[in-house]
Steps between C-alpha positions, in 0.01 A plus 500: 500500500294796393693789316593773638264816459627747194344740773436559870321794716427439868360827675592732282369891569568824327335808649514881351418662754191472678399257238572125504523435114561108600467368831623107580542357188590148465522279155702286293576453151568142346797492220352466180147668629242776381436677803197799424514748821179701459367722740284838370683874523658554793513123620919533518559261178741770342683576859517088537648436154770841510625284808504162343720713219683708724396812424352588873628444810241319743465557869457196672471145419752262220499444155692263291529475092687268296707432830541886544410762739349744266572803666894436573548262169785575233448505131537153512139466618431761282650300181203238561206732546277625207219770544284588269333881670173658340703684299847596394666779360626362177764701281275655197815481283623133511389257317340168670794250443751794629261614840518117612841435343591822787279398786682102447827619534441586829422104635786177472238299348351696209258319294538532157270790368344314201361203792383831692341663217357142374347438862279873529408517205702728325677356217524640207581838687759477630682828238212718588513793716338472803298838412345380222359192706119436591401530874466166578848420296670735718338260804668228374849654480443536841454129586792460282724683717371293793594214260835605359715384841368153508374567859418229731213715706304712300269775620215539228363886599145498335634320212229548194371843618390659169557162283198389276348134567691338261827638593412430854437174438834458340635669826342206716669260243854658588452470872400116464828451270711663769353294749551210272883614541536532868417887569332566804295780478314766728192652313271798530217567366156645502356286218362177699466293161864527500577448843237116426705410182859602665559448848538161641406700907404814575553756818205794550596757728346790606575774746886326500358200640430135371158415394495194364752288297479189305449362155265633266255213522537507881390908502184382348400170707552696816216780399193365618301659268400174279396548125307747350192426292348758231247525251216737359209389543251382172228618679378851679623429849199481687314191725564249254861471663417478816475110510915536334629729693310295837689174347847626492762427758712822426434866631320642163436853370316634228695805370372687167302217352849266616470237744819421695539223742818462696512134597674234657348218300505616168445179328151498688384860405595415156242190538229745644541767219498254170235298668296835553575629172473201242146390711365838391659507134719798555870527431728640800655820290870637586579115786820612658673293785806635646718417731677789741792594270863643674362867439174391723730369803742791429197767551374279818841498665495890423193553648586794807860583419429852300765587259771753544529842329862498512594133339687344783572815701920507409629774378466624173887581433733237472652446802353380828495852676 
């Protein structure tokens, strides 16, 4: 028998007043699963996830987490949640060992600090003030305290926001490891190489509404947009190409001395251009072929749903007023 989903929303709809932040929502989460929900400002990610935590009421529609309605759940849910939030006040004064030492005492299942400290990143700090930590350091204290509670659901906020590419990579590392253990995990993110190396499917919504969902891989089969061809030209673009660009199946376009040709048979335009080029004795300078990446199908699905001035149109205070 399949397992049960780690997470459930069927019609779910949150509206501040005249505006519909998210409007029928329906997905599931596997147990053990990266789940990226990406959508651009104003799409209703942040309203969706403060749900899924329990931090905003919805209107309409039902959610379930870890077995728990969200919204009327006791700590008990709340002792197998982690969430990791863009950022987090974090006392100046304590050290690193002592903040997550604190912030642990609070959950049954604390995981021991060293593990924590071993699994960001940040060993070999743990005695040092949190003030006299780098930016990105500071970042990972905040996974940490997603970490501390051994959660069974964590929500991953924008995870690596100001991290370098080597400590994000190390980041991407951690996630796999906790999926190695069992975590499921719900990810945002606006970086769409991490969203390829991370999340096993992905949900794009925009104006509170589903847009597409599926794997990575699938996201990119499904935009017909085939492969894209580029190279500058040897030669002055003039009529000595017209016999090429005549013999290509692809749409082609010469573009500052580039030629790009988006084809569907890219294994045949790669025959016409080598033939063309090695039969004159010229080399084909700067050969690219790419295929659509996740950012190309991201942008596609985008196209028409203008972003929002005011995030995902809740309320700036903390409560739902």
């Amino acid at each position: 028998m399949p397992a049960t989903p780690a997470l459930t929303v069927s019609g779910l709809g949150k509206s501040y007043g005249d505006v519909r932040a998210v409007d029928g929502l329906s997905f599931h989460v596997d147990p053990g699963e990266v789940f990226a929900l990406l959508g651009p400002n104003g799409a209703g990610k942040s309203t969706t996830v403060e749900i899924l935590e329990g931090h905003r009421t919805r209107d309409v529609g039902t959610v379930e987490v870890l077995g728990y309605d969200p919204e009327s759940a006791s700590t008990a849910f709340r002792d197998r949640v982690g969430i990791v939030l863009q950022e987090v006040g974090i006392e100046r004064e304590l050290t690193v060992r002592e903040v997550l030492a604190h912030y642990g005492s609070c959950y049954s299942r604390c995981r021991p600090v060293d593990e924590v400290l071993e699994l960001v990143g940040l060993d070999g700090l743990g005695g040092r003030r949190t003030h006299r930590l780098s930016g990105g350091q500071k970042r990972r204290i905040d996974l940490a305290l997603g970490l501390i509670g051994d959660p069974d659901l964590l929500f991953l906020d924008e995870p690596t926001t100001g991290f370098d590419p080597s400590a994000r990579r190390q980041a991407w590392e951690m996630v796999d490891r906790l999926r190695t253990l069992g975590t499921t995990i719900v990810l945002t993110s606006h970086y769409m190489d991490e969203v390829q190396a991370l999340a096993d499917r992905v949900l794009v919504i925009a104006g509170g509404r589903a847009v597409a969902e599926g794997t990575p891989d699938e996201l990119r089969r499904s935009m017909e947009r085939g492969t894209l061809i580029r190279i500058r030209f040897p030669v002055k673009v003039d009529g000595t190409v017209e016999g090429l660009l005549g013999g290509l199946s692809g749409q082609a376009r010469v573009l500052d001395g580039r030629l790009e040709i988006r084809t569907e048979e890219p294994t045949a335009d790669l025959h016409q251009l080598t033939t063309w080029a090695l039969d004159r004795g010229l080399e084909l300078e700067d050969l690219e072929v790419v295929r659509p990446t996740l950012e190309d199908v991201y942008l596609g699905l985008l196209e028409g749903y203008p972003d929002s001035v005011d995030g995902d149109g809740a309320p700036t205070g903390p409560s739902d007023a």
